[in-house]
N, CA, C and O atoms as CSV, one atom per row, in Angstrom:
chain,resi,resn,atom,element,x,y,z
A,1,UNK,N,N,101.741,99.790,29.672
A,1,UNK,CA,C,100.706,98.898,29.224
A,1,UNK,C,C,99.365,99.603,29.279
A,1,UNK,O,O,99.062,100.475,30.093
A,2,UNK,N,N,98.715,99.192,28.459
A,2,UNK,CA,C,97.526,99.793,28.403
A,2,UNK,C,C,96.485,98.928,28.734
A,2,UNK,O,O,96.570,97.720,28.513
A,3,UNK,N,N,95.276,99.570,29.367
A,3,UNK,CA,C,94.115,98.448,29.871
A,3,UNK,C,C,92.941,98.524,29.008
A,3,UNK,O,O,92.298,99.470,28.553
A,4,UNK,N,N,92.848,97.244,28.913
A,4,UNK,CA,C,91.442,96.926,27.698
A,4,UNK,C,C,90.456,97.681,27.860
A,4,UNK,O,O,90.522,98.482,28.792
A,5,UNK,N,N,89.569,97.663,27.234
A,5,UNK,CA,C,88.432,98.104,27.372
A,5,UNK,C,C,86.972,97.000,27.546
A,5,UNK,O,O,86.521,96.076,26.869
A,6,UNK,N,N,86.615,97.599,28.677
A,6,UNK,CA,C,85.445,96.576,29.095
A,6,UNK,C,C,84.335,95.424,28.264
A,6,UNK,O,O,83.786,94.371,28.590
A,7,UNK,N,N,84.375,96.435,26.821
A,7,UNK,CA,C,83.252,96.055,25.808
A,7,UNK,C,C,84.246,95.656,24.797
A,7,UNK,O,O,83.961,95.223,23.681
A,8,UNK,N,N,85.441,95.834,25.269
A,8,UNK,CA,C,86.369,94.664,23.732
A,8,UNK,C,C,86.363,93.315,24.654
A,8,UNK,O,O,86.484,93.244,25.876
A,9,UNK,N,N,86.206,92.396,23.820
A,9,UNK,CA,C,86.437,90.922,24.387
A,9,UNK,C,C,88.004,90.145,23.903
A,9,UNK,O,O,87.985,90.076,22.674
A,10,UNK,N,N,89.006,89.695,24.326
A,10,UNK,CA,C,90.411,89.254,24.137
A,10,UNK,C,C,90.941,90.633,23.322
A,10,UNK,O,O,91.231,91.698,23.869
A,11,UNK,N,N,91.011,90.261,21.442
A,11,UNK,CA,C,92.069,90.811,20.666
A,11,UNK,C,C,91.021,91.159,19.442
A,11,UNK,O,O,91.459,91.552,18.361
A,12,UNK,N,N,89.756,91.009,19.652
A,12,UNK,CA,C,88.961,91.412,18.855
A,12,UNK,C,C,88.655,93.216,18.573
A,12,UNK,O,O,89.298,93.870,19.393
A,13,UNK,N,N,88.111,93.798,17.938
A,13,UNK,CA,C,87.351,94.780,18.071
A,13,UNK,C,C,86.476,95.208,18.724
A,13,UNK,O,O,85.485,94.488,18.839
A,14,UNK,N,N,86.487,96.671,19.476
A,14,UNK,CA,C,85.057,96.881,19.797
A,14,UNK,C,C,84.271,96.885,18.784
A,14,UNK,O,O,84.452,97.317,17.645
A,15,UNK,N,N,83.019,96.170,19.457
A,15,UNK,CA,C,81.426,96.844,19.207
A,15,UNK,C,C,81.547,98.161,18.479
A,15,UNK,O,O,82.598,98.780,18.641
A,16,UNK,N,N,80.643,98.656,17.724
A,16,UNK,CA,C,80.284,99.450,17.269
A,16,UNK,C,C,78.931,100.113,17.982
A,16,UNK,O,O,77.924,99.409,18.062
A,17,UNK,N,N,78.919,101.494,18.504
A,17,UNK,CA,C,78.021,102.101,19.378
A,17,UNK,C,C,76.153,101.956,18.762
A,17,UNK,O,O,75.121,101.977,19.433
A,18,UNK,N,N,76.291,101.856,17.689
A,18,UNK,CA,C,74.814,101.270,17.375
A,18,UNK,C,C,74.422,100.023,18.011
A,18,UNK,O,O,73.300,99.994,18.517
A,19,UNK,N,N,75.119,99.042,18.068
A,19,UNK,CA,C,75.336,97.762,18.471
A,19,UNK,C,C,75.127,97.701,19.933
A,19,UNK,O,O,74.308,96.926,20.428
A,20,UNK,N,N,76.060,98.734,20.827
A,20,UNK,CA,C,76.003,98.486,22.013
A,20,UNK,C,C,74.396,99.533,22.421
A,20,UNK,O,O,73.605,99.026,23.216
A,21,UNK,N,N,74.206,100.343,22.070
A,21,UNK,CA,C,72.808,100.859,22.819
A,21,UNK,C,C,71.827,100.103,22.279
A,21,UNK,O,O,70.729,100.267,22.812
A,22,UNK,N,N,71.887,99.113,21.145
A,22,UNK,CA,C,70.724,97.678,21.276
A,22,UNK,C,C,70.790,96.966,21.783
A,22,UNK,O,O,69.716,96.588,22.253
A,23,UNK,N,N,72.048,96.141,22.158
A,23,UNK,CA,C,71.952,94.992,23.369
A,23,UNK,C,C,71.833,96.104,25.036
A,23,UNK,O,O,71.323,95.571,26.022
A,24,UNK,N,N,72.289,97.423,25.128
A,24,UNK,CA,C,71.381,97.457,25.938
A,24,UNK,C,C,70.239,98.211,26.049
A,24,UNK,O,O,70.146,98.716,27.168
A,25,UNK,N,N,69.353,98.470,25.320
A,25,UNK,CA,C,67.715,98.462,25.270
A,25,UNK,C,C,67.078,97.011,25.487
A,25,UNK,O,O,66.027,96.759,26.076
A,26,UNK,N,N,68.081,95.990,24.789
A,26,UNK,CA,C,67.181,94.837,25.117
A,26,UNK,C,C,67.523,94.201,26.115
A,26,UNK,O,O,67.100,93.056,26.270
A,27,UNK,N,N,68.635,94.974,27.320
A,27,UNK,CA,C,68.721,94.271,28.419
A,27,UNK,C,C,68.191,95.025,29.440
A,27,UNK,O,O,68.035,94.643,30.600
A,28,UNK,N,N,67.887,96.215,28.937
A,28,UNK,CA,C,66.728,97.194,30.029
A,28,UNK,C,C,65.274,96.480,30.000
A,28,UNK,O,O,64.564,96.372,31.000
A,29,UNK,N,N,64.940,96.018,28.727
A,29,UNK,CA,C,63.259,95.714,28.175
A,29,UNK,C,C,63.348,94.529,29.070
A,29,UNK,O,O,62.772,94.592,30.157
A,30,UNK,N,N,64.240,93.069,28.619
A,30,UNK,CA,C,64.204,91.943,29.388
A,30,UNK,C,C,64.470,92.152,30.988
A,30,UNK,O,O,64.211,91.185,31.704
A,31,UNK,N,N,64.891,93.161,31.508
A,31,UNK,CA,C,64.909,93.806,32.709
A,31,UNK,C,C,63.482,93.919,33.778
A,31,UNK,O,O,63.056,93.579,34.882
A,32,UNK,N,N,63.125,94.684,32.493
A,32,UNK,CA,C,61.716,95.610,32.959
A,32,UNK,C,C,60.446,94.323,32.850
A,32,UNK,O,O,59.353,94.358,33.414
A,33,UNK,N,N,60.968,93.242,31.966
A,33,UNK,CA,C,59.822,92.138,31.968
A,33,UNK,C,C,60.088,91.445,33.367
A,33,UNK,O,O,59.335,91.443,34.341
A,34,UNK,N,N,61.362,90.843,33.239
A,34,UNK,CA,C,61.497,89.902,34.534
A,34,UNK,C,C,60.898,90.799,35.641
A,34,UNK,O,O,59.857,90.354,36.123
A,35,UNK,N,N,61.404,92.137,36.213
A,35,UNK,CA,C,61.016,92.611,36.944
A,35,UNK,C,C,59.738,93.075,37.757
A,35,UNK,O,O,59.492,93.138,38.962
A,36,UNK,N,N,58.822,93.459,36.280
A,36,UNK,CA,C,57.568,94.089,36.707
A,36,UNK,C,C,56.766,93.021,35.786
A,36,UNK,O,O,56.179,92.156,36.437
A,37,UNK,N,N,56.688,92.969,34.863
A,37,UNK,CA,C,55.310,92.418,34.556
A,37,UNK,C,C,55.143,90.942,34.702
A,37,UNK,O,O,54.079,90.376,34.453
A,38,UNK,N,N,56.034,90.439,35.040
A,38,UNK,CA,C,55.727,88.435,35.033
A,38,UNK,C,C,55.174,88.851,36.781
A,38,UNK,O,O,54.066,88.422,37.100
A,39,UNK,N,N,55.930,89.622,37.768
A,39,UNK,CA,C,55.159,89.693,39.062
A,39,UNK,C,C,53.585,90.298,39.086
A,39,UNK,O,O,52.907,89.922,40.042
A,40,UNK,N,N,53.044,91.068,38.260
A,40,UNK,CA,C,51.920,91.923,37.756
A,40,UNK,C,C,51.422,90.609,37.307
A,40,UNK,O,O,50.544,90.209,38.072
A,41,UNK,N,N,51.658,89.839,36.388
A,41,UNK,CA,C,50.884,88.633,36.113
A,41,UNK,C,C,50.764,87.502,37.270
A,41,UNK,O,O,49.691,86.922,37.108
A,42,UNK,N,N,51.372,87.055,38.218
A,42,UNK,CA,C,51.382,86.375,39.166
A,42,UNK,C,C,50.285,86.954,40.064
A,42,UNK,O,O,49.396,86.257,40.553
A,43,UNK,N,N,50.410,88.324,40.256
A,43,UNK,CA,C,49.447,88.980,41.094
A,43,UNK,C,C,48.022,88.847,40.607
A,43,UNK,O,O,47.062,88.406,41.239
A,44,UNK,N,N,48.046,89.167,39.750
A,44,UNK,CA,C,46.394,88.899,38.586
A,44,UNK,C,C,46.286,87.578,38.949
A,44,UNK,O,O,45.769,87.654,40.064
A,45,UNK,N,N,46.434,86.541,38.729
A,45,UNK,CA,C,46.130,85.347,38.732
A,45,UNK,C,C,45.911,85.058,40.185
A,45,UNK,O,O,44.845,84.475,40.387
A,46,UNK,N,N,46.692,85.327,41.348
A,46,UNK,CA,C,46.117,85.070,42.552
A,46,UNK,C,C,44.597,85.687,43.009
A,46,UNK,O,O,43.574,85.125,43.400
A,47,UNK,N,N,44.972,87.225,42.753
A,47,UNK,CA,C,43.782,88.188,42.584
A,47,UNK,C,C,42.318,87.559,42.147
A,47,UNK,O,O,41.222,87.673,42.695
A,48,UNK,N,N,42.688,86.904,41.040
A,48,UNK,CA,C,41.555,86.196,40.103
A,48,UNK,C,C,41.079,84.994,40.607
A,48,UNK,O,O,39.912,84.724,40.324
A,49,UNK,N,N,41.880,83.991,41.475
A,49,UNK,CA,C,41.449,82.877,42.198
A,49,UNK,C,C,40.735,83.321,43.534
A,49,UNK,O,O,39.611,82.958,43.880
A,50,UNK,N,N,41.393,83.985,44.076
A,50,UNK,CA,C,40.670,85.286,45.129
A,50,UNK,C,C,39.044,86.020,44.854
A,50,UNK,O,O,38.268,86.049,45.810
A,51,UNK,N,N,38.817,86.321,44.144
A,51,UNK,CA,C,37.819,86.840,43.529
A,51,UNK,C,C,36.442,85.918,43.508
A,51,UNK,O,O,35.276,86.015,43.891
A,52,UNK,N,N,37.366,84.884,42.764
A,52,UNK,CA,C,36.433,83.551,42.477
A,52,UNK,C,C,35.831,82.658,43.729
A,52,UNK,O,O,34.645,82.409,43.950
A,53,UNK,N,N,36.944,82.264,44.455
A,53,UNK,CA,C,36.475,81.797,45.584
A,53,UNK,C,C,35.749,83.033,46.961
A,53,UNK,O,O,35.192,82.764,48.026
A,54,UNK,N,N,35.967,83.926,46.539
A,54,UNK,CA,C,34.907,85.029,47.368
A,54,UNK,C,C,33.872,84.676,47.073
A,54,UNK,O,O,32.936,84.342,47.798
A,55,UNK,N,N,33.969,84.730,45.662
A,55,UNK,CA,C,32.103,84.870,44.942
A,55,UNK,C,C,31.507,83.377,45.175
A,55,UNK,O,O,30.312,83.222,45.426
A,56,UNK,N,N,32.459,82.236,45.072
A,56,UNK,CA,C,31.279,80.798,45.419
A,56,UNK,C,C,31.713,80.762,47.061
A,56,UNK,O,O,31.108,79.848,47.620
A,57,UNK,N,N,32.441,81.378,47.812
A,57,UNK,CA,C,31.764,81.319,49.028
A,57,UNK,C,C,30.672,81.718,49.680
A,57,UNK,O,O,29.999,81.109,50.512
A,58,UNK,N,N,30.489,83.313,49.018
A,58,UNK,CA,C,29.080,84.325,49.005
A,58,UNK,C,C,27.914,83.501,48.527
A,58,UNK,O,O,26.829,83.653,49.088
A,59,UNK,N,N,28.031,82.725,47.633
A,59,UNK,CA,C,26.917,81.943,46.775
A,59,UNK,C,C,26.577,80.347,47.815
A,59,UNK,O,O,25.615,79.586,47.717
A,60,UNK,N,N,27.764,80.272,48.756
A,60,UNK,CA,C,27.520,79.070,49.520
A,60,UNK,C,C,26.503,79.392,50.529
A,60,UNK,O,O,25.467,78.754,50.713
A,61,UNK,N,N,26.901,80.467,51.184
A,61,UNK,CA,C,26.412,81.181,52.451
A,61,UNK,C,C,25.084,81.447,52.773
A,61,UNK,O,O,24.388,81.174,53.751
A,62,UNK,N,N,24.824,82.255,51.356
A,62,UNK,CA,C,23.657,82.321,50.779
A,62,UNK,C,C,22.763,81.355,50.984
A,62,UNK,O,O,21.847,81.537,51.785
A,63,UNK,N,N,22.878,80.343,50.384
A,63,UNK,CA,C,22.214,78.937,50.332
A,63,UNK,C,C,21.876,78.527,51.729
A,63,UNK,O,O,20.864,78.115,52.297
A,64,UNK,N,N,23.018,78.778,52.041
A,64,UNK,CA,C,22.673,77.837,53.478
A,64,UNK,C,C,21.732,78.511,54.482
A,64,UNK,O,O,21.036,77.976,55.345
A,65,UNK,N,N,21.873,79.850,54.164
A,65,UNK,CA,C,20.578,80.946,54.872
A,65,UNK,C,C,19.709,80.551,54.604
A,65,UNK,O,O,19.231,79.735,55.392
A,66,UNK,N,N,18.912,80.874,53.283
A,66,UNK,CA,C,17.894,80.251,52.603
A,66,UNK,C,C,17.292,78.734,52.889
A,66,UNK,O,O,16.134,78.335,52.762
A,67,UNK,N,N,18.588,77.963,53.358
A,67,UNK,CA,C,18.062,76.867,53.969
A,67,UNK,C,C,17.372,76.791,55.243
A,67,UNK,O,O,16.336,76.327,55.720
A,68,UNK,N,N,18.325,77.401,55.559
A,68,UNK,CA,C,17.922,77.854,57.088
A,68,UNK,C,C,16.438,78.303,57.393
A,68,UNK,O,O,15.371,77.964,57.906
A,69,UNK,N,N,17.168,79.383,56.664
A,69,UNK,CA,C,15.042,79.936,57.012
A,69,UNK,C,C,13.966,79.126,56.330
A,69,UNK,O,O,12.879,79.250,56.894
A,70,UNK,N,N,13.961,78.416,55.389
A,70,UNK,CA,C,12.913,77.215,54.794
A,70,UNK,C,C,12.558,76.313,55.904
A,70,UNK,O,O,11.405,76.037,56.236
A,71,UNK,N,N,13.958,75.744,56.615
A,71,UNK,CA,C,13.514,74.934,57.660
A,71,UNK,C,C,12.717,75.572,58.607
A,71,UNK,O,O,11.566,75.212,58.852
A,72,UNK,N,N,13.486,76.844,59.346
A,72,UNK,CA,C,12.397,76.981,60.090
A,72,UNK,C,C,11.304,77.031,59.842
A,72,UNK,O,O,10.645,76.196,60.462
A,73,UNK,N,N,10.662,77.755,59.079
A,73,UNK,CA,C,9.373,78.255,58.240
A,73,UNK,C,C,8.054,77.052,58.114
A,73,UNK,O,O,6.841,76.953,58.300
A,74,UNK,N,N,9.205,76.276,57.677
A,74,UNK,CA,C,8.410,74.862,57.255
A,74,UNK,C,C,8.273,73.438,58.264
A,74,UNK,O,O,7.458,72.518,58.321
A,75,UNK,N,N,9.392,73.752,58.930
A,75,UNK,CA,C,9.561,71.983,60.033
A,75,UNK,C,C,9.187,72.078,61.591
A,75,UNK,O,O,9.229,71.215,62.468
A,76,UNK,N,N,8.785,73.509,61.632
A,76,UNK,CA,C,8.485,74.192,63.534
A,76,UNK,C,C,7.113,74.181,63.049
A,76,UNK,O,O,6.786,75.357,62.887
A,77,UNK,N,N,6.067,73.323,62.713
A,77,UNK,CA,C,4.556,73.703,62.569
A,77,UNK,C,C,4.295,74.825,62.824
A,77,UNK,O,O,4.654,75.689,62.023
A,78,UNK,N,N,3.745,75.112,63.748
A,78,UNK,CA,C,3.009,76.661,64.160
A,78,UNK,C,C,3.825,77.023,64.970
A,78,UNK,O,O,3.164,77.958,65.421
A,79,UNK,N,N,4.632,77.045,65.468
A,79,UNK,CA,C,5.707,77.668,66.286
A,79,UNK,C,C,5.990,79.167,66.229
A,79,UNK,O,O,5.989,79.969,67.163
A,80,UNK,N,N,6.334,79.459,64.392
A,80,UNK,CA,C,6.647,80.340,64.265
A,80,UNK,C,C,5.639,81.211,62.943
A,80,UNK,O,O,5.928,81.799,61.901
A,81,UNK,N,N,4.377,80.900,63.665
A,81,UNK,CA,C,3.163,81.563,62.913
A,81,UNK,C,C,2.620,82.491,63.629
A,81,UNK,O,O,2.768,82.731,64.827
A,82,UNK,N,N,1.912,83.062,62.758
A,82,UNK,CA,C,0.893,84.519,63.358
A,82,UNK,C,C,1.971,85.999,63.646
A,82,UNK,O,O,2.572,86.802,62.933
A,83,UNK,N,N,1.780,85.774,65.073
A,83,UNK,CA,C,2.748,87.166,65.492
A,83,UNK,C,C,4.200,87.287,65.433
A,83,UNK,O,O,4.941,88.269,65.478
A,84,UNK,N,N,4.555,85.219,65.247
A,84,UNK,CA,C,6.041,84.902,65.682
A,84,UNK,C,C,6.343,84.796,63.962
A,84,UNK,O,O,7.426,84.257,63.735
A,85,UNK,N,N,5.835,85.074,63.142
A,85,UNK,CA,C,6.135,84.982,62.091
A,85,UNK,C,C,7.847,85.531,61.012
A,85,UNK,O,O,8.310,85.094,59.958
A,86,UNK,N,N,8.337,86.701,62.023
A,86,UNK,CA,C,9.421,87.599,62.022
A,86,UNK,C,C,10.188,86.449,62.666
A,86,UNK,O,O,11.052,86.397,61.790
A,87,UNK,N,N,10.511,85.573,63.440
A,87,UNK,CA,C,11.562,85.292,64.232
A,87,UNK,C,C,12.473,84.440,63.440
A,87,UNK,O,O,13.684,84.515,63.646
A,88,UNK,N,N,11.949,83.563,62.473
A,88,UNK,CA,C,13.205,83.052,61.508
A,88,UNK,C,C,13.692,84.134,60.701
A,88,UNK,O,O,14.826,84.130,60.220
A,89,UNK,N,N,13.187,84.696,60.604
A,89,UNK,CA,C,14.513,85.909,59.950
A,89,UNK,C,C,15.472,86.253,60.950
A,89,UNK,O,O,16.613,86.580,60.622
A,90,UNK,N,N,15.058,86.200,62.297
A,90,UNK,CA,C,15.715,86.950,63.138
A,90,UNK,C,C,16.962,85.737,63.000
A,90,UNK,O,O,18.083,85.686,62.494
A,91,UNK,N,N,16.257,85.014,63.595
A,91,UNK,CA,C,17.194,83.352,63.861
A,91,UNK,C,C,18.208,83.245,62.788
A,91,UNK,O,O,19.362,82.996,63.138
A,92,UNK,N,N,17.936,83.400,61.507
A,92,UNK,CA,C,19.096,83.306,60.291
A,92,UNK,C,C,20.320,84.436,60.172
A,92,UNK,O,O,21.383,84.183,59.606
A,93,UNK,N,N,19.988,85.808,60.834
A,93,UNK,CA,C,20.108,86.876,60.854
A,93,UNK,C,C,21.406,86.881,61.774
A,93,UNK,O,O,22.546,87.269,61.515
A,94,UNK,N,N,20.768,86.219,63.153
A,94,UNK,CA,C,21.496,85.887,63.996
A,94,UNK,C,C,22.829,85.087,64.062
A,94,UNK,O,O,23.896,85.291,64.641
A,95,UNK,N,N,22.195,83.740,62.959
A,95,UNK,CA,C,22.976,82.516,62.968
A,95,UNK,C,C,24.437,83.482,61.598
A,95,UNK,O,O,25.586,83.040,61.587
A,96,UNK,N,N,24.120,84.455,60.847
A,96,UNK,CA,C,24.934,84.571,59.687
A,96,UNK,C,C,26.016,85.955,60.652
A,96,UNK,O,O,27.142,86.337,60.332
A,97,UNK,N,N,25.361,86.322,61.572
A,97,UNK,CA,C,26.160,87.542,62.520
A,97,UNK,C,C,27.600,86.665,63.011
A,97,UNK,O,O,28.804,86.751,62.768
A,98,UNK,N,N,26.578,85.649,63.966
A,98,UNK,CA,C,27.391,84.682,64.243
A,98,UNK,C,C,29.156,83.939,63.542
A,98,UNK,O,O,30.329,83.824,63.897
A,99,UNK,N,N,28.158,83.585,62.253
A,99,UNK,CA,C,29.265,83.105,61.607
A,99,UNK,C,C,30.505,84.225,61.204
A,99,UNK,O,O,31.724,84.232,61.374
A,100,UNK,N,N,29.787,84.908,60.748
A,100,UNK,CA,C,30.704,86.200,60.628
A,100,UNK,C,C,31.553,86.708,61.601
A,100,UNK,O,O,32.536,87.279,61.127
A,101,UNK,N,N,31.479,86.680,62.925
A,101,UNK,CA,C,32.237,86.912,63.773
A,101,UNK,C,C,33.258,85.824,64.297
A,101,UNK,O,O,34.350,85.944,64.854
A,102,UNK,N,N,32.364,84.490,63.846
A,102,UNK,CA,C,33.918,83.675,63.735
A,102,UNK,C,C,34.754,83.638,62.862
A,102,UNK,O,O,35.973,83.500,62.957
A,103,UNK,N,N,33.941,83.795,61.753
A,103,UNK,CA,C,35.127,84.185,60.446
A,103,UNK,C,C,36.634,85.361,60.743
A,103,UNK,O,O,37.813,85.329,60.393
A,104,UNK,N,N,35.790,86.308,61.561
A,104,UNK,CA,C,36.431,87.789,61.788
A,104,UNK,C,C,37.616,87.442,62.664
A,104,UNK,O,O,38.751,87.912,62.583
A,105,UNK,N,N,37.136,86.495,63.557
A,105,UNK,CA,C,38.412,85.753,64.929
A,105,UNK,C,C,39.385,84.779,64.494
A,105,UNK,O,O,40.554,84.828,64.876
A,106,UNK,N,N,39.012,84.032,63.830
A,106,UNK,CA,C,39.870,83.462,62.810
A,106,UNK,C,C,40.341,83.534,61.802
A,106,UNK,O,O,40.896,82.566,61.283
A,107,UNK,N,N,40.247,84.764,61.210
A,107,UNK,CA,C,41.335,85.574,60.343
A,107,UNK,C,C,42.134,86.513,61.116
A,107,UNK,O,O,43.324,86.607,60.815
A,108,UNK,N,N,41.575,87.368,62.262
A,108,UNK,CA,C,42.618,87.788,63.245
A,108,UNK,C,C,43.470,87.150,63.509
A,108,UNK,O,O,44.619,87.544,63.305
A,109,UNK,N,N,43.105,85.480,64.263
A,109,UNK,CA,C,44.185,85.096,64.925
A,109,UNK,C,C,45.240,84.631,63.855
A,109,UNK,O,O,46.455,84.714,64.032
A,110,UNK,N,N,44.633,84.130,62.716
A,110,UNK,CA,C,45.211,83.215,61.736
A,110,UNK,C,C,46.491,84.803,61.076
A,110,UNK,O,O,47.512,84.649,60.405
A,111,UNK,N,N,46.048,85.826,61.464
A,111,UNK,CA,C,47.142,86.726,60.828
A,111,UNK,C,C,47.941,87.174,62.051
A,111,UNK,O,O,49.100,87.525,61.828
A,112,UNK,N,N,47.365,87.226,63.675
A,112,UNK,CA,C,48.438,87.553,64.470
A,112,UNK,C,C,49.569,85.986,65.023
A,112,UNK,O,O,50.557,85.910,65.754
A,113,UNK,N,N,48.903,85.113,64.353
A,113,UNK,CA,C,50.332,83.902,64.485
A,113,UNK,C,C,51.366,83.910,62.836
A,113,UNK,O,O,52.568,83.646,62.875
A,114,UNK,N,N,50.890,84.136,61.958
A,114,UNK,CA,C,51.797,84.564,60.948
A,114,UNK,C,C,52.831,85.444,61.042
A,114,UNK,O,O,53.945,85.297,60.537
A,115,UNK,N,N,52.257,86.811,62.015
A,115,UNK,CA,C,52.985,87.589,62.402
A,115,UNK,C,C,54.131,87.340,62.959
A,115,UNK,O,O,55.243,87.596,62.497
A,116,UNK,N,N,53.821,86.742,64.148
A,116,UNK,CA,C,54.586,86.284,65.034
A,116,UNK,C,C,55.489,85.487,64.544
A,116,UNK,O,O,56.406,85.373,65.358
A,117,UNK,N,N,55.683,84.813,63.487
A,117,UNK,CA,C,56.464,83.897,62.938
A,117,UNK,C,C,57.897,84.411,62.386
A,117,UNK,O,O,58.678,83.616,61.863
């Protein structure tokens, strides 16, 4: 007895070799899509929401400095006039160090309990 051949189907004919190196080019191509570029597009799009919310957080931060130092500037009467004139910068300077270093502790921890998981 003799054993079929993989690319004959029942009692039909093989394929013809033109035939078979196109279905598979187009099962390497549909390969190479599923594989790499629909994940390359998933990545872009996170990337891109990433990006975005960097930039209106930067634009929040901002603001709220600017607030910051208006108040002082403006709601401490003379407090911070004449020689003390430098110290709301310092104070905003301070307050954005600040934040930043909680930001820095809570992305540490928030990545060494992920870890741990």
């Amino acid at each position: 007895m003799t054993n079929p051949s993989p690319l004959s189907s029942g009692g039909s004919s093989r394929p013809s070799l033109p035939q078979v190196v196109l279905e598979l080019r187009d099962l390497i191509v549909t390969y190479f899509k599923q594989e790499t570029v629909v994940p390359v597009k998933r990545l872009g799009r996170y990337l891109a929401w990433g990006v975005v919310g960097s930039l209106l957080m930067g634009v929040g931060v901002l603001l709220l400095a600017l607030g910051l130092l208006r108040l002082l500037q403006n709601k401490t009467g003379t407090t911070f006039a004449g020689d003390w004139s430098w110290a709301p910068y310092l104070i905003v300077f301070a307050a954005l160090l600040a934040g930043a270093a909680a930001t820095w502790t809570a992305r540490r921890t928030f990545r060494s309990s992920k870890e741990s998981r």
